[in-house]
DRENDO-1510 file (C-alpha; in Angstrom, 1 decimal, always signed):
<recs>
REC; n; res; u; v; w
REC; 1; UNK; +231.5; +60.2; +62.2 .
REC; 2; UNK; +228.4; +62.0; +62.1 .
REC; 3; UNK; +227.9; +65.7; +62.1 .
REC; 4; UNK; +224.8; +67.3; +64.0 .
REC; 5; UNK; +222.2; +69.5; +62.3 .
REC; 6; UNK; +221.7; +73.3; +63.2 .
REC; 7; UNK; +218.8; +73.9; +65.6 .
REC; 8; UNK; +216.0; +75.2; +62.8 .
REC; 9; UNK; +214.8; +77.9; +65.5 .
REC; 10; UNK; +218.7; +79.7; +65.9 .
REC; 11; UNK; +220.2; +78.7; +62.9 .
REC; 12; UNK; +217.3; +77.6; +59.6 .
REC; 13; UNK; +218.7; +74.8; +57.9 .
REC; 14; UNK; +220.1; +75.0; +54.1 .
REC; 15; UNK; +220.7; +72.4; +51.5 .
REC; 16; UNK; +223.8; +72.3; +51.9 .
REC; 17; UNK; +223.7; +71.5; +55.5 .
REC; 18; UNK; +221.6; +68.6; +54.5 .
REC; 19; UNK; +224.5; +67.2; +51.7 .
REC; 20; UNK; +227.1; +67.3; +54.4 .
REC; 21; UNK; +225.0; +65.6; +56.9 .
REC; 22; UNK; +224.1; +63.0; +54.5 .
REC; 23; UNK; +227.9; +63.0; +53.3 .
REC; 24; UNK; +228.8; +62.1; +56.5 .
REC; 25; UNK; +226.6; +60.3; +58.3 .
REC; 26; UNK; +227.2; +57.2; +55.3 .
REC; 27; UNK; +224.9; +54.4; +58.1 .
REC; 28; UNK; +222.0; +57.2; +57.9 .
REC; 29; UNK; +219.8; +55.0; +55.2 .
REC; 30; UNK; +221.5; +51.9; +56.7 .
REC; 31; UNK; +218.9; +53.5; +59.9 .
REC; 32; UNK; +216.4; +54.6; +57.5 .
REC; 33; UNK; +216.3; +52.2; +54.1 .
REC; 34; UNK; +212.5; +52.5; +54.1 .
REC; 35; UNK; +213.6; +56.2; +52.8 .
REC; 36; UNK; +214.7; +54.5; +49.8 .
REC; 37; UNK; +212.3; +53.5; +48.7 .
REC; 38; UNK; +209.8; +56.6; +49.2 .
REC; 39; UNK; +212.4; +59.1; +47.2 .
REC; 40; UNK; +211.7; +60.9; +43.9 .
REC; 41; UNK; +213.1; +62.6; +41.4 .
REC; 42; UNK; +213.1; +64.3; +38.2 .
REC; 43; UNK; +213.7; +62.2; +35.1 .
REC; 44; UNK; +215.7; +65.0; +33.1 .
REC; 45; UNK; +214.8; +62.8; +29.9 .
REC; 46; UNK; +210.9; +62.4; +30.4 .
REC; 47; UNK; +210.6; +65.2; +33.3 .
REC; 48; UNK; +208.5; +62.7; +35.2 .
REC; 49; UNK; +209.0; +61.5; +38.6 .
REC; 50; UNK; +210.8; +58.6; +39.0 .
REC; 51; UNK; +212.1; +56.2; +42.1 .
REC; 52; UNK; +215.9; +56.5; +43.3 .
REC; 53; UNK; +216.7; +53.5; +41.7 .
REC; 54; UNK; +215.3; +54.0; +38.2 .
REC; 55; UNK; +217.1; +57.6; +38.0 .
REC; 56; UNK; +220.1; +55.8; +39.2 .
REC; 57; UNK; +219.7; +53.4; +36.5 .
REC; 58; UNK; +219.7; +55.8; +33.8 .
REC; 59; UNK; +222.4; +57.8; +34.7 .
REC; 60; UNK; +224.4; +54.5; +34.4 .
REC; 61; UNK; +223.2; +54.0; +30.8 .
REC; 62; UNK; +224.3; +57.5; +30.0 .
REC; 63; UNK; +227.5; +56.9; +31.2 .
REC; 64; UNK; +227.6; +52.9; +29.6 .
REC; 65; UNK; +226.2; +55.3; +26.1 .
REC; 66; UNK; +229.0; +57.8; +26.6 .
REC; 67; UNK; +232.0; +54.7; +27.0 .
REC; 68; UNK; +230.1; +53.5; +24.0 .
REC; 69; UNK; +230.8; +56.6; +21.4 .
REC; 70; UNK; +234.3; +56.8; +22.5 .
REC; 71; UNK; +235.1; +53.3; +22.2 .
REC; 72; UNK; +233.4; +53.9; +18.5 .
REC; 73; UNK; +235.4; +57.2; +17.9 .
REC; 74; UNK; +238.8; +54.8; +19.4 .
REC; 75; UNK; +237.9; +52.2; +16.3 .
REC; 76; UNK; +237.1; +54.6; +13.8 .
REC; 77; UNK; +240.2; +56.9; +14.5 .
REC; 78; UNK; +242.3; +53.0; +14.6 .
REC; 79; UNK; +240.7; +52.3; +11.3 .
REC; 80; UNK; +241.4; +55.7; +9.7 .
REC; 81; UNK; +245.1; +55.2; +10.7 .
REC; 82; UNK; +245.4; +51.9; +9.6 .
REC; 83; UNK; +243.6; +53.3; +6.3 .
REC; 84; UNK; +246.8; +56.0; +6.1 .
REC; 85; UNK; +249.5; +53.3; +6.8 .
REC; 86; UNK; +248.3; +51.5; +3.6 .
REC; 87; UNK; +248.6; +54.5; +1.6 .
REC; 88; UNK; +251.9; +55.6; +3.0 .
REC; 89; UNK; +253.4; +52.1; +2.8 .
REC; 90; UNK; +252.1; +51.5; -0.8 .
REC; 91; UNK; +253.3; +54.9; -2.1 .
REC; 92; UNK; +256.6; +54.1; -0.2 .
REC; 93; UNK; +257.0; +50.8; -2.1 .
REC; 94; UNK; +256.2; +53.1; -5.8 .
REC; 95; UNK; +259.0; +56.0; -5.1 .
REC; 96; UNK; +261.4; +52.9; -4.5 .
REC; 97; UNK; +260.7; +51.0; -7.8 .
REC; 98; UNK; +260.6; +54.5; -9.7 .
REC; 99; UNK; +263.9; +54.3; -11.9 .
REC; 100; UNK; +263.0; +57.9; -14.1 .
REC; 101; UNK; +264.4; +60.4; -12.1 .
REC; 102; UNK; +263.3; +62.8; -14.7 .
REC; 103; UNK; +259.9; +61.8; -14.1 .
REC; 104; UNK; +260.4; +61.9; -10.1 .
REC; 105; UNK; +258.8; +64.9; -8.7 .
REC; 106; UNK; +256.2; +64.3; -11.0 .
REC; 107; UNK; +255.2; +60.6; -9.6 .
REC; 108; UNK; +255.4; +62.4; -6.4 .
REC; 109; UNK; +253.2; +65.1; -7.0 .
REC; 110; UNK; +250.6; +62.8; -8.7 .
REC; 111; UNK; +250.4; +60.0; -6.4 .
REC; 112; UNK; +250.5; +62.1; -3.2 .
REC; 113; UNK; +247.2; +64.0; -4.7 .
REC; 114; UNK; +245.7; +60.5; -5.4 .
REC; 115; UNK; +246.4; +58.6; -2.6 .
REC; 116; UNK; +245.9; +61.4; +0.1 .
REC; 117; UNK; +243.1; +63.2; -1.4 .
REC; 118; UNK; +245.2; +66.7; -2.0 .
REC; 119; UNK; +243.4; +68.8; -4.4 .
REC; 120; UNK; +247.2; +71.0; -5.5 .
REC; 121; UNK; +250.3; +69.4; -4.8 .
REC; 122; UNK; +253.7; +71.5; -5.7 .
REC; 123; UNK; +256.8; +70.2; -5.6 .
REC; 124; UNK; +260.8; +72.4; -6.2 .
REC; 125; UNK; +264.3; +71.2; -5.8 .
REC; 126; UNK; +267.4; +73.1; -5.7 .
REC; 127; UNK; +271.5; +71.7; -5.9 .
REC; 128; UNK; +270.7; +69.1; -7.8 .
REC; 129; UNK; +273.1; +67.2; -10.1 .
REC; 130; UNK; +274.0; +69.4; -13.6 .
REC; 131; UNK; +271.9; +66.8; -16.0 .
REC; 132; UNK; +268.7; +68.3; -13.9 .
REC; 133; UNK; +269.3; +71.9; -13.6 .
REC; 134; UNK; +267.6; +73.0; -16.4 .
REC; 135; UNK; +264.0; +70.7; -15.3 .
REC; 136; UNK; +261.2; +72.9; -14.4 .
REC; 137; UNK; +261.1; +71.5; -11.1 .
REC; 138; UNK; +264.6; +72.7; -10.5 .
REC; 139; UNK; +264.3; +76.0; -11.5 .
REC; 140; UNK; +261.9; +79.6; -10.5 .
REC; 141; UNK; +263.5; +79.7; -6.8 .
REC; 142; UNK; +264.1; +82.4; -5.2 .
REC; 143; UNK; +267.5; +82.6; -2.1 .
REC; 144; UNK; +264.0; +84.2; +0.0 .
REC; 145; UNK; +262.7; +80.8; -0.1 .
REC; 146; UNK; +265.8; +78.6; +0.3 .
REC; 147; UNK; +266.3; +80.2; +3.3 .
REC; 148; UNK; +262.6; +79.8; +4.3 .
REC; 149; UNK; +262.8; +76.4; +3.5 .
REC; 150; UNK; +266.1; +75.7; +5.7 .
REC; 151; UNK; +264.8; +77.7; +8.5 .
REC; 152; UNK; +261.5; +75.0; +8.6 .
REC; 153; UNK; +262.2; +72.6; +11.3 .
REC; 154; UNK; +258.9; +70.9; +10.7 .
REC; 155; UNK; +256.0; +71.4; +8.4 .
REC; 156; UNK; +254.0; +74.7; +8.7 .
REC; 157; UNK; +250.9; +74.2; +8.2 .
REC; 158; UNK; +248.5; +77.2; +7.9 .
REC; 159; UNK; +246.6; +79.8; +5.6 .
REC; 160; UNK; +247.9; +81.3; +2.9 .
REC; 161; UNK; +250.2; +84.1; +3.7 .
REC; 162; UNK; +251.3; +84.6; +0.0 .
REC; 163; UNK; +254.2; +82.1; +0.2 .
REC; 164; UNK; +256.6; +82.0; -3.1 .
REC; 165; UNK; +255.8; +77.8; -2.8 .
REC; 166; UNK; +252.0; +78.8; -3.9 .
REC; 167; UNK; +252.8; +80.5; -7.5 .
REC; 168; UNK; +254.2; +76.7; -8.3 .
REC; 169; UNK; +250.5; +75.2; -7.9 .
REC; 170; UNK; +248.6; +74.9; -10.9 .
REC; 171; UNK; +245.5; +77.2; -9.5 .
REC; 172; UNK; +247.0; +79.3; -6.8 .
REC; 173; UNK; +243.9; +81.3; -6.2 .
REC; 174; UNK; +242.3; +78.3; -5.2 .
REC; 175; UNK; +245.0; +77.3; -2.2 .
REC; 176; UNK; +243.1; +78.6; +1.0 .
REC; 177; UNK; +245.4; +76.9; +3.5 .
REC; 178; UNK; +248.9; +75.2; +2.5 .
REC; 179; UNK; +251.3; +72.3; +4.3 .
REC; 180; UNK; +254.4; +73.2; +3.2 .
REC; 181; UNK; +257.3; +70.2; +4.4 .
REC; 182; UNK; +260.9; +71.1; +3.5 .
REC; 183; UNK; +263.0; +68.6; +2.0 .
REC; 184; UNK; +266.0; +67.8; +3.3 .
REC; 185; UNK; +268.4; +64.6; +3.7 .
REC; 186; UNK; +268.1; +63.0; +7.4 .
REC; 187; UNK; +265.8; +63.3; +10.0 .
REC; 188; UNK; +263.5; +66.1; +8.9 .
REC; 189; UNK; +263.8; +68.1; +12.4 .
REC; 190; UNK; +267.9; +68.2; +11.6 .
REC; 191; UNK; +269.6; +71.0; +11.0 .
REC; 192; UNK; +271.0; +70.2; +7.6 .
REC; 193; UNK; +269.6; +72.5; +5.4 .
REC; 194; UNK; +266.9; +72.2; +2.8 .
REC; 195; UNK; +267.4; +71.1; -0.6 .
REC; 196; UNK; +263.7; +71.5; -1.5 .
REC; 197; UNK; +260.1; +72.4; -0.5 .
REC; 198; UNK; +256.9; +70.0; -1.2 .
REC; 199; UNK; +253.5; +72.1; -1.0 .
REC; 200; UNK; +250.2; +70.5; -0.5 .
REC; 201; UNK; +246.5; +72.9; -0.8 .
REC; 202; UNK; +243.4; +72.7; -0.4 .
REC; 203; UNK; +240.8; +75.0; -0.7 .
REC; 204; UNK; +239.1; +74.6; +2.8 .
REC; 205; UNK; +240.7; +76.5; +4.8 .
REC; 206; UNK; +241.0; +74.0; +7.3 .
REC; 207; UNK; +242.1; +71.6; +5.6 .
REC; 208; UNK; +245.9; +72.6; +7.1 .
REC; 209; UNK; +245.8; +74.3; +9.8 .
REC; 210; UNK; +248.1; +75.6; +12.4 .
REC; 211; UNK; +246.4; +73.5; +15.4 .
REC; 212; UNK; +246.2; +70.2; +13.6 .
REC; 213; UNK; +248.9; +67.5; +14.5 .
REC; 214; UNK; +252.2; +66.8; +11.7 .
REC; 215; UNK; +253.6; +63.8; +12.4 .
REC; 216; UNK; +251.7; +62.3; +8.8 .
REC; 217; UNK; +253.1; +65.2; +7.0 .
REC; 218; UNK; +256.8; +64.6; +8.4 .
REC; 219; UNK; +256.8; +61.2; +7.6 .
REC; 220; UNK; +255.4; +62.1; +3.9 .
REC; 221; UNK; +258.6; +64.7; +3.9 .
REC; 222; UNK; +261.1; +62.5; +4.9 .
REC; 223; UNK; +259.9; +59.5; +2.0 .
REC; 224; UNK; +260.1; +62.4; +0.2 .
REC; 225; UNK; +263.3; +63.8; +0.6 .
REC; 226; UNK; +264.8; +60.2; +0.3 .
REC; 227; UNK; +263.5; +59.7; -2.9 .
REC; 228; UNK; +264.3; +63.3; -4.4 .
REC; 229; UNK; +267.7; +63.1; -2.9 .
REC; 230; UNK; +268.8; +61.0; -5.7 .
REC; 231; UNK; +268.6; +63.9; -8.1 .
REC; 232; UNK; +271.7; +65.4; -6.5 .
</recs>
């Protein structure tokens, strides 16, 4: 199919007239391949005139470079996660050789800053068996945040918003943005309700924020909650 050109005398011909002629008429440099040969363009790079062909060939390097960096960012963001498997796997393995369950909450609050890089790590527990009620990390919770901490189906992350869970850091003026994961016994998104709340900090603010994905942080809440489930 080939579409005709406007008379130039009745109706002056536009660019775009030209693209749909060319558009159509696909044989048109099959007629006229000498043409190929005479066209130039503008090398956006050096902003000299180059031959169809060459500027053809770069534009296929940029799009070779751009497959390039996202293959890269594929491997690196494979490498990171295989990097956080270890660390979740080997702090897995620890919680289930700990035998002090005095000295739980602590293990957990010390490896998770080691092995995740969290600068304040919090951790309270509530209806726990009568030999632990009087621990420090069963105690200093208010019903308020209970019921906070039952009504999380999933970890918020965010800024802080003066959350009770950030007076149990050691420097809560330095807690910019919080995770805070709810502990609870089963599949963290149940509906059981919490028996404890595990706060992580940082002082960038985006370290946690509200966009950024929490899968990671529900599978550190549920080794969690497994392993502080035995204080009960």
């Amino acid at each position: 199919m080939t579409t005709s050109i406007p008379h130039p005398l009745t109706n002056p011909i536009t660019e775009d007239d030209i693209a749909n002629y060319l558009v159509n008429s696909p044989d048109f440099f099959e007629r006229h391949a000498e043409l190929l040969a005479t066209i130039r363009l503008t090398s956006p790079h050096s902003h000299r005139t180059v031959s169809l062909q060459e500027r053809q060939a770069e534009m296929l390097r940029e799009k070779i470079k751009g497959l390039e960096h996202r293959i890269m960012d594929m491997i690196r963001h494979g490498n990171e996660n295989a990097i956080l498997s270890d660390k979740l796997l080997h702090w897995a393995r620890g919680l289930c050789l700990a035998n002090d369950l005095l000295e739980l909450p602590d293990q957990i609050v010390k490896e998770i800053q080691a092995q995740f890089s969290v600068p304040q790590v919090g951790v309270k527990v509530w209806d726990v068996a009568p030999e632990f009620e009087n621990t420090e990390f069963a105690q200093g919770v208010s019903d308020d945040a209970k019921l906070f901490a039952s009504s999380l189906s999933e970890p918020f992350c965010g800024v802080n918003a003066g959350f009770e869970a950030v007076s149990w850091l050691p420097a809560p003026q330095a807690a910019a943005s919080l995770a805070i994961l709810p502990l609870r016994v089963g599949q963290l998104k149940g509906v059981t309700p919490a028996f404890g709340l595990l706060v992580l900090a940082s002082p960038d603010e985006q370290r946690f924020n509200s966009t950024m994905g929490t899968d990671f942080l529900v599978h550190v809440a549920e080794l969690a909650s497994a392993a502080l489930s035995r204080l009960r």
